[in-house]
C-alpha positions in Angstrom: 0.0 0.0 0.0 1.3 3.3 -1.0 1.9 6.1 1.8 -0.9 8.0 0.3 -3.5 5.0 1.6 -1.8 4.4 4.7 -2.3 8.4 5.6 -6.0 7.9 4.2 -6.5 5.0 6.6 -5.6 7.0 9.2 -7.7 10.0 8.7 -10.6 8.0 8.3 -10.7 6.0 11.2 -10.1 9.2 13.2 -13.6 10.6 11.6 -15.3 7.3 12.0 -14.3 7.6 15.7 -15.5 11.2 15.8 -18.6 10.5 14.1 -19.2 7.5 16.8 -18.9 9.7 19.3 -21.5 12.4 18.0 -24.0 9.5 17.4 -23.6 8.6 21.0 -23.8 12.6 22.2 -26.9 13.0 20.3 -28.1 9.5 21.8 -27.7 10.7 25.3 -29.0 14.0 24.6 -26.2 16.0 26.1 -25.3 19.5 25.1 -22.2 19.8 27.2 -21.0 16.8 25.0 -22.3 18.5 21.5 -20.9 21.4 22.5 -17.5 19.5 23.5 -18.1 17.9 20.2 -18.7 21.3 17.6 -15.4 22.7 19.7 -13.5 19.6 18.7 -14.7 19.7 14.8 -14.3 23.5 14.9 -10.7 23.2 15.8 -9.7 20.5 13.0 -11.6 22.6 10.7 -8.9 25.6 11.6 -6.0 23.3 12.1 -7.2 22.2 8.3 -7.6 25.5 6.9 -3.6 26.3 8.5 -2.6 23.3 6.9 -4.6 24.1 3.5 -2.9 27.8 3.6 0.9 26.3 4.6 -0.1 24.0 1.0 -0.4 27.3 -1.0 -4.0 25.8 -1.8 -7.0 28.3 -1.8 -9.8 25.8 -2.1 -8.4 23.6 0.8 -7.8 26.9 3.2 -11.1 28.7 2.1 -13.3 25.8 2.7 -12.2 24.5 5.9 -12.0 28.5 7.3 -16.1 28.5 6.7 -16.7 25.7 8.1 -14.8 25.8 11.1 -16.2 29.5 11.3 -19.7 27.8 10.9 -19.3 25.7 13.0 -17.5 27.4 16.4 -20.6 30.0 15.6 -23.4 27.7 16.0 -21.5 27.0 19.3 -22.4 29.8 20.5 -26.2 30.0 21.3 -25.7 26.4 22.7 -23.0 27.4 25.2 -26.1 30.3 26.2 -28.8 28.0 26.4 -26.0 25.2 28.4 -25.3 28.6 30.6 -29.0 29.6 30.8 -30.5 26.4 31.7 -27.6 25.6 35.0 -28.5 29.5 35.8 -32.6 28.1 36.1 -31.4 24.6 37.6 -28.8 26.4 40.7 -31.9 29.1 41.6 
């Protein structure tokens, strides 16, 4: 197998773990660990965008910026509503 594949092989099981995980977030219904989770994807989709820009390679910085920049956004109102609803639990 070529170093290419090998490389592939492991990116790929590190998604299918990630994507394990999420299923088993959302199972559970816990928005500490989806919010853990978008951090986690929000961060490889900057390290990827670094990586993309380090390449010289527009399409593979542009892309990954907008999504981690999607993605740590949407964060946001969950973190509020994680704040909001421990503010209601405590008193």
């Amino acid at each position: 197998m070529a170093n290419g594949g090998v490389y592939a092989m492991y990116g790929a099981s590190r998604s299918i773990a990630l994507v394990l995980v999420v299923v088993a977030v959302l199972y559970l219904r816990s928005p500490v660990g989806v919010a853990a989770m978008a951090l986690t994807m929000g961060l490889v989709q900057a390290f990827d965008a670094v990586i993309g820009r380090l390449a010289h390679d527009t399409m593979k910085t542009i892309g990954p910026l907008v999504l981690a920049a999607a993605t740590l956004l949407s964060l946001l109102p969950l973190l509020r509503g994680i704040r909001n609803s421990s503010i209601h639990a405590n008193g």
